[in-house]
C-alpha positions, -999 to +999 in steps of 0.1 A: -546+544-033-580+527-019-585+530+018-581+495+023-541+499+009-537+531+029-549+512+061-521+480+048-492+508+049-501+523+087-504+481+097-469+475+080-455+508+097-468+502+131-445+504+160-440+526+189-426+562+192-398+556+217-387+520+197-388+541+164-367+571+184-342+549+204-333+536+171-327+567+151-304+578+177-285+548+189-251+545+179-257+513+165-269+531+131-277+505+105-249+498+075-243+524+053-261+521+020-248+542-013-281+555-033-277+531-056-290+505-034-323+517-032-345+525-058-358+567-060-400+570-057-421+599-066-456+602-045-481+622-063-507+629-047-536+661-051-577+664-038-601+648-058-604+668-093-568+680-090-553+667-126-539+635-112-549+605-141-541+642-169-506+641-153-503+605-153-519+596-187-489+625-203-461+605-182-471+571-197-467+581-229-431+601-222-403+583-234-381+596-205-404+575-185-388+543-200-376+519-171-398+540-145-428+515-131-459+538-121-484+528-095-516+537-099-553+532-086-572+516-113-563+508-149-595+517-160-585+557-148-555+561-175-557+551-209-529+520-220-545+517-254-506+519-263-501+489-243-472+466-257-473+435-237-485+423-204-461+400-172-465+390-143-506+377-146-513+407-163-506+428-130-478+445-149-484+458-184-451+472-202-460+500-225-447+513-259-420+534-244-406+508-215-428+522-192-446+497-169-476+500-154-493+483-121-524+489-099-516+485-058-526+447-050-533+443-012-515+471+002-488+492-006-460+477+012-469+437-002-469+457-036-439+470-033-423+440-020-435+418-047-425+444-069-392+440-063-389+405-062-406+403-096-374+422-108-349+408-089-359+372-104-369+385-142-402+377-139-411+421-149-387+442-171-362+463-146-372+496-132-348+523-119-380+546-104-410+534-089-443+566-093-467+560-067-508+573-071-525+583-043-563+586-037-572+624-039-586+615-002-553+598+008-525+618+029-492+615+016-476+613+054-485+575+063-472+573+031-438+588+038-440+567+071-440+535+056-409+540+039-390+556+072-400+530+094-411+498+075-382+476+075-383+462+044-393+491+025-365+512+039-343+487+026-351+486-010-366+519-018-365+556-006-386+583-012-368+613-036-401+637-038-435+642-035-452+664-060-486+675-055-514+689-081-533+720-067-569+728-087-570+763-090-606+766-093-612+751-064-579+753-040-594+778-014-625+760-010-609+732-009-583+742+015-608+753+040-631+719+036-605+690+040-576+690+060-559+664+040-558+691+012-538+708+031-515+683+042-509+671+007-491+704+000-474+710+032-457+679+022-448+687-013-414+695-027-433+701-061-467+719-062-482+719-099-517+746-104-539+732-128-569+741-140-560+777-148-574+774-182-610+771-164-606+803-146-621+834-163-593+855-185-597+886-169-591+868-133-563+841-142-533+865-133-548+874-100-558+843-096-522+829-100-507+855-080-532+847-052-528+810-052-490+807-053-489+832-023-511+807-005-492+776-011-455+793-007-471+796+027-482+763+028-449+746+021-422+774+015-396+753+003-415+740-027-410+750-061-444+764-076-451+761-111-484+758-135-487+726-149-481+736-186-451+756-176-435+746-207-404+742-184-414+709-175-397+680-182-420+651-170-391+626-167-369+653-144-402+657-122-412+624-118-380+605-119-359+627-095-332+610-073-331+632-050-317+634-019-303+597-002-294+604+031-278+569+031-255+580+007-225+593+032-219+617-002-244+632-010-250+672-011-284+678+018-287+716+008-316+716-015-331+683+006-330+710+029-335+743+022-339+759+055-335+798+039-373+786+027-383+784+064-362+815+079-360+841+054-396+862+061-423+869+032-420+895+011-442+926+016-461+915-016-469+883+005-484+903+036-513+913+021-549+918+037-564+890+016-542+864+039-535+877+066-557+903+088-543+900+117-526+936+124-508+927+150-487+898+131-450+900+136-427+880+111-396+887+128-390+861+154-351+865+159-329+833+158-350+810+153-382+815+125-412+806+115-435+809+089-476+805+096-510+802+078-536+807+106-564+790+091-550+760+081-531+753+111-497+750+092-466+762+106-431+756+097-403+765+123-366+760+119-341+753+147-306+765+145-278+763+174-242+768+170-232+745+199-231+709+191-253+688+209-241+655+225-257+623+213-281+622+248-287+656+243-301+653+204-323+618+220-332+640+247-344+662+222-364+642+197-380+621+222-398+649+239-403+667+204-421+631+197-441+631+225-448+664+227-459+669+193-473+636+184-497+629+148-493+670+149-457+665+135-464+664+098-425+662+087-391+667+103-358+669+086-322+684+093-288+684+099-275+685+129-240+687+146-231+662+170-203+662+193-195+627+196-188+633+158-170+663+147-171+669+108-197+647+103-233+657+103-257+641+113-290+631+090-326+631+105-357+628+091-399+620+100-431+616+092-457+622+116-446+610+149-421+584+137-385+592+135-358+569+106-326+559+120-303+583+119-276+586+089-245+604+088-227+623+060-192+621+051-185+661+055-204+693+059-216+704+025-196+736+033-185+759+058-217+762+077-219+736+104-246+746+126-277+720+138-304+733+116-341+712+116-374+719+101-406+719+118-437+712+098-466+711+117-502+713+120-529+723+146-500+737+170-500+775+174-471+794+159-459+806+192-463+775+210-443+755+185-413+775+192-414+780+226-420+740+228-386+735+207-365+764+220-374+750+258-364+713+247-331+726+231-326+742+262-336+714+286-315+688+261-284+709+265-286+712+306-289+671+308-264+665+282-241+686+306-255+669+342-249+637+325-211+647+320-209+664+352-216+627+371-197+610+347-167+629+353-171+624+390-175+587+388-143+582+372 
């Protein structure tokens, strides 16, 4: 999206840490909403040169895309020569295979808004996925913090998965020139290489192997593929459902694949080209992390058996939030709270802004142990878990102060 619409979503997801916090914990949690409600997006996003308008020009013309609305940057950067008809004041055009197609207006949020509104009253065909365009400059994290925190937004839509195109001609460079690079694929859940046919023949294998080593470090719990992967089925990549933490039951395991972020590399990972520091230790006991120096990403999980109390867990957060801050590229988990037994707890964030907190029906299965992913960037390895491990540990001692004084005031 332009800069101006990027700059309309961080307006229409303004507020401050400890209101965004308080709320997520609260026990007042807001009315339970089955997915059905709210309506699944896709984010692509991918640096400039990545494959983007290729990826999206092969999805308008898919006719598993039918009922799906795709948002893009400009019309004049896909081709809708197969155009059928045109709504709305020609902001919507409805293609051949029920497709539609719309450029952002303002900003993002008024677009989604009026989106929806169109549909609601008949005035646009009904979607069942909205497919969102970003800029190859724009990060996908204000992004994903519009639709935790914006009221509106969180209301009628929820964001299923972000995919992200990676140039494999350019990737390292890239990697090592813009930051946002970076965090487009520390936020992905799908990372597509492109560009493979422009590297030499004699060098694509390597070249392959070498990349995907890099971005499983990046964002371990992605899946990896080449773009023509002829295992790709556009409309299961771009119209996912996903996981909908308002849906009491639905299945979190894949949402959140923690074995991603606690299982260390394989030794064909730990290679010199990556990593040359000698004295790097990947085993990190109880709680893990995964790290790429020079980007600055790390990825840390938290697991404790004892459940935490509901000041404890807001105890927690809040100084994770303040702590952390902008550096807090993503947090999500499950997380087993005592004022609750059998039901976990949902959280989720972008950035330094936390959603209010769902809750489950029932453990997926026997494992009920607070697990939460850390993904975070310009905070050393080391520091990040120490920072976590002493707020778990602080979180638990006033959760238990708290009880001791109430105890004696009754």
């Amino acid at each position: 999206m332009r800069s101006a619409g990027l700059r309309g979503v961080l307006t229409a997801a303004g507020g401050t840490d400890e209101m965004v916090t308080n709320a997520a914990i609260r026990g007042e949690t807001q009315p339970e909403r089955r997915s059905g409600a709210r309506t699944p997006v896709t984010i692509i996003t991918g640096f400039l040169g990545s494959g983007k308008t290729t990826l999206l020009n092969r999805a308008l013309r898919a006719p598993e895309m039918k009922d799906t609305i795709v948002i893009i940057n400009e019309f004049g950067e896909v081709s809708l020569d197969h155009a059928l008809a045109a709504a709305s004041d020609d902001a919507v055009v409805v293609l051949e295979n029920g497709c539609l197609c719309c450029t952002v207006r303002s900003d993002l949020v008024g677009t989604l808004n009026a989106l929806y509104h169109d549909r609601e009253q008949g005035r646009i065909p009904r979607f069942d996925n909205v497919v969102i365009e970003t800029s190859g400059l724009a990060e996908p994290g204000p992004v994903l913090q519009a639709f935790l925190s914006e009221p509106t937004l969180d209301g009628l839509y929820r964001v299923a998965s972000v995919v992200a195109l990676v140039d494999a001609v350019n990737a390292h460079a890239t990697f090592e020139q813009h930051d946002e690079a970076v965090r487009q694929v520390a936020l992905a859940d799908h990372i597509l290489i492109t560009k493979l046919d422009l590297v030499a023949a004699e060098a694509q294998a390597a070249r392959e192997v070498a990349l995907h080593t890099l971005l499983q470090r990046l964002s371990p719990a992605a899946r990896i593929r080449r773009i023509d992967d002829p295992s790709i089925a556009i409309g299961d990549l771009l119209n996912s459902r996903g996981f909908d933490p308002a849906d009491p039951a639905a299945d979190p395991r894949a949402w959140l694949n923690e074995k991603a972020y606690t299982q260390p590399p394989s030794a064909d990972d730990h290679d010199h080209d990556h990593c040359d520091d000698p004295t790097h230790d990947h085993s990190h006991g109880h709680h893990h992390g995964l790290h790429l120096r020079r980007n600055g990403i790390e990825s840390f999980c938290l697991i404790r058996s004892e459940p935490l109390t509901r000041g404890a867990l807001q105890f927690l957060l809040d100084g994770i939030s303040q702590n952390l801050g902008p550096g807090l590229l993503r947090v999500k988990g499950l997380v087993n709270v005592a004022d609750e037994p059998g039901r976990p707890a949902v959280i989720q964030g972008a950035q330094h802004l936390l959603h209010t907190m769902t809750w489950l029906d029932k453990w997926p299965d026997s494992d009920q142990r607070t697990r939460v992913v850390f993904i975070t960037q310009g905070v050393a390895q080391d520091a990040l878990k120490d920072m976590i491990e002493l707020l778990d540990r602080m979180a638990a001692r006033t959760s238990k102060a708290r009880q001791r004084a109430d105890a004696i005031h009754k």
